[in-house]
C-alpha positions as a Markdown table, in Angstrom:
| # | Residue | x | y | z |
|---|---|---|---|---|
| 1 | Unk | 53.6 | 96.4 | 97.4 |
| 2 | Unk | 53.1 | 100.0 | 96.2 |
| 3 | Unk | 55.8 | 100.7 | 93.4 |
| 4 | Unk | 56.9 | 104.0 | 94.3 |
| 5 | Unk | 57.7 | 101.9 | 98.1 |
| 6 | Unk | 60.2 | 100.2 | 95.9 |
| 7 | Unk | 61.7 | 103.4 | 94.3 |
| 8 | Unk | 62.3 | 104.8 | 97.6 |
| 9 | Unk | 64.5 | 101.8 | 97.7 |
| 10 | Unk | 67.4 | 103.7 | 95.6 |
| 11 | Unk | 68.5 | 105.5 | 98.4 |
| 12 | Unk | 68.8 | 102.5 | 100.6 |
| 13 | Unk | 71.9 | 100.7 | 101.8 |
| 14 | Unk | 71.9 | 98.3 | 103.8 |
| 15 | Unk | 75.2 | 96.5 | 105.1 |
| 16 | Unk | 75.4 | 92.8 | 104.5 |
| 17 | Unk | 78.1 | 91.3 | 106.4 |
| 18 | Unk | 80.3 | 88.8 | 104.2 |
| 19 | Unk | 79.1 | 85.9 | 107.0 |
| 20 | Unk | 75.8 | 86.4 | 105.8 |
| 21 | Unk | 74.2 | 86.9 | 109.2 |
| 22 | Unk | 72.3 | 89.6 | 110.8 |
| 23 | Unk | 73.8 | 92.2 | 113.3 |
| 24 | Unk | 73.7 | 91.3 | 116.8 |
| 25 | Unk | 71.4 | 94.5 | 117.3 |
| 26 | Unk | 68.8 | 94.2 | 115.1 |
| 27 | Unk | 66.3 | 91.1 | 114.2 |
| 28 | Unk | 64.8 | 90.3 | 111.4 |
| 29 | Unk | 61.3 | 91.8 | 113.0 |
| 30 | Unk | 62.9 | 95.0 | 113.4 |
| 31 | Unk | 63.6 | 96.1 | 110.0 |
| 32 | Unk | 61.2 | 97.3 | 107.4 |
| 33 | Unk | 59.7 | 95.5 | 104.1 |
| 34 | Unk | 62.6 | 97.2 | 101.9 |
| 35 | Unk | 65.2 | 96.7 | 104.4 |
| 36 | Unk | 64.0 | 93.2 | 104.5 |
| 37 | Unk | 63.5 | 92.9 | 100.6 |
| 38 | Unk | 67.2 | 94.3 | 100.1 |
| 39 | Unk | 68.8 | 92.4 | 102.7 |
| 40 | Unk | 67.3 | 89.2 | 101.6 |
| 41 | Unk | 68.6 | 90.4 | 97.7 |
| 42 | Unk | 72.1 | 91.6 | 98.9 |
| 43 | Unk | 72.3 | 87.6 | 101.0 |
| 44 | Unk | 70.9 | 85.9 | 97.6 |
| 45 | Unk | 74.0 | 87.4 | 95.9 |
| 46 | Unk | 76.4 | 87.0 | 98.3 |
| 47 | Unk | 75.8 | 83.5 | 98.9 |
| 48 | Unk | 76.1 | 83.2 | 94.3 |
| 49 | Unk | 72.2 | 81.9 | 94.3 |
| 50 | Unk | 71.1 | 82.8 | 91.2 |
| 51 | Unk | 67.7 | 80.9 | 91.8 |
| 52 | Unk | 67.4 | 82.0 | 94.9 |
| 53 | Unk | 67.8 | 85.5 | 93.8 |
| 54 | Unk | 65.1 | 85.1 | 91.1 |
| 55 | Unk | 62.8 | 83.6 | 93.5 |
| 56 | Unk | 62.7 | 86.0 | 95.9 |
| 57 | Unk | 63.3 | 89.4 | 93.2 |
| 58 | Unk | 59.8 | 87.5 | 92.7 |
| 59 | Unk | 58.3 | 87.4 | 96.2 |
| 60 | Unk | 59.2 | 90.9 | 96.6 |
| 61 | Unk | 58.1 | 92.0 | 93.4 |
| 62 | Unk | 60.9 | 93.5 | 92.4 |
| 63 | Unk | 62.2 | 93.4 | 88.7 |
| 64 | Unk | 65.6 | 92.7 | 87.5 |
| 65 | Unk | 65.6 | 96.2 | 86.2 |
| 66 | Unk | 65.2 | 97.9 | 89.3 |
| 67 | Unk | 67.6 | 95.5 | 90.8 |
| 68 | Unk | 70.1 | 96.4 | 88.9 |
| 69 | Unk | 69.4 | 99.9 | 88.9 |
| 70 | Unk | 68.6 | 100.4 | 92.4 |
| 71 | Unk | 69.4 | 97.9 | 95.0 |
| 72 | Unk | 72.6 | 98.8 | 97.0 |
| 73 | Unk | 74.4 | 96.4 | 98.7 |
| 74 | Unk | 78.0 | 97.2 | 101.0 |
| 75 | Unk | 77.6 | 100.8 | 99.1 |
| 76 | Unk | 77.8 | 99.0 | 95.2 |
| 77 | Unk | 75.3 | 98.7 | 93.1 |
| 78 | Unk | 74.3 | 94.8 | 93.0 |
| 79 | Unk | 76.0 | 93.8 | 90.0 |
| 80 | Unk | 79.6 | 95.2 | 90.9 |
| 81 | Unk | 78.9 | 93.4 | 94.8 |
| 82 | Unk | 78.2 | 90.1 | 93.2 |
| 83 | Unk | 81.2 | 90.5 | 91.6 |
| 84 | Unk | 82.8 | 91.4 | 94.7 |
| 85 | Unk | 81.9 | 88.8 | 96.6 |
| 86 | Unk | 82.5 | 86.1 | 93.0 |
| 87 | Unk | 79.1 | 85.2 | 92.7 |
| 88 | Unk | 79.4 | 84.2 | 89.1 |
| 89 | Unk | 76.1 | 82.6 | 88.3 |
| 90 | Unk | 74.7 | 85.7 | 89.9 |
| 91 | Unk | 76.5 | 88.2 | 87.6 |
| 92 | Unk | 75.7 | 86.2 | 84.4 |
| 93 | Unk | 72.3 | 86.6 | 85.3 |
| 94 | Unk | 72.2 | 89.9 | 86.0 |
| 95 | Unk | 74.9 | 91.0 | 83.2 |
| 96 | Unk | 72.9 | 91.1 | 80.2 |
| 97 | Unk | 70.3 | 93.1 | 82.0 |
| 98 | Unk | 73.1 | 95.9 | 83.0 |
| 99 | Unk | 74.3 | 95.6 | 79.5 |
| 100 | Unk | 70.7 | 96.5 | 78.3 |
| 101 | Unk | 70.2 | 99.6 | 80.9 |
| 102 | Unk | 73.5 | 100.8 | 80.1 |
| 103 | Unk | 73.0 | 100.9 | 76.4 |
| 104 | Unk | 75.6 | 98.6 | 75.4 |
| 105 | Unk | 73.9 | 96.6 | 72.5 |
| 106 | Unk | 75.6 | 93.3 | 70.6 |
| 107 | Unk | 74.7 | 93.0 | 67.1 |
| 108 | Unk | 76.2 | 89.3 | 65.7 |
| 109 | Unk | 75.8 | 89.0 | 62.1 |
| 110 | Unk | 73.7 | 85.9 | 61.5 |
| 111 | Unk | 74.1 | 86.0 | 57.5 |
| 112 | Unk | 77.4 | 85.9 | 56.8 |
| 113 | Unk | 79.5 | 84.7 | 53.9 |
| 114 | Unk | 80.9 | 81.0 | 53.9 |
């Protein structure tokens, strides 16, 4: 899929209900690749499916970067839903990626004294 199809997908938000199924007025066949892409990401957190997650970040080609950065799920960004909705394994695997964007750096000193 076209990259800039996936920036488009900052402004998107889509609703995941906390019962993890789809709105009684819309089907799966009615929503779009990034509504589809996000939804199935937002469900992948919810449900604290950190290999699920991974796989399908992979199917729809989308990077943990612009995960973090741009997927919106319930109005939060995706890290702050997982935690939300406790999706520990989820938010370890996404933390050190935040950490990264945000700038926050760890420096452990690997040489010190005895």
């Amino acid at each position: 899929m076209n990259t800039m199809t996936l920036l488009r997908s900052a402004a998107l938000t889509i609703t995941v209900a906390t019962s993890l199924t789809m709105p009684a007025t819309a089907s799966k066949g009615d929503l779009s690749y990034i509504d589809q892409a996000v939804l199935s990401v937002c469900v992948e957190a919810a449900q604290d499916d950190a290999f699920g997650l991974v796989k399908t970040l992979k199917a729809y080609r989308i990077s943990k970067d612009n995960a973090v950065k741009k997927v919106v799920c319930n109005s939060q960004p995706l890290v702050d839903f997982a935690r939300t909705e406790q999706a520990h394994k989820v938010v370890k695997l996404l933390t050190p990626v935040e950490n990264r964007i945000n700038g926050n750096v760890t420096i452990k000193d690997v040489d010190a004294p005895l």
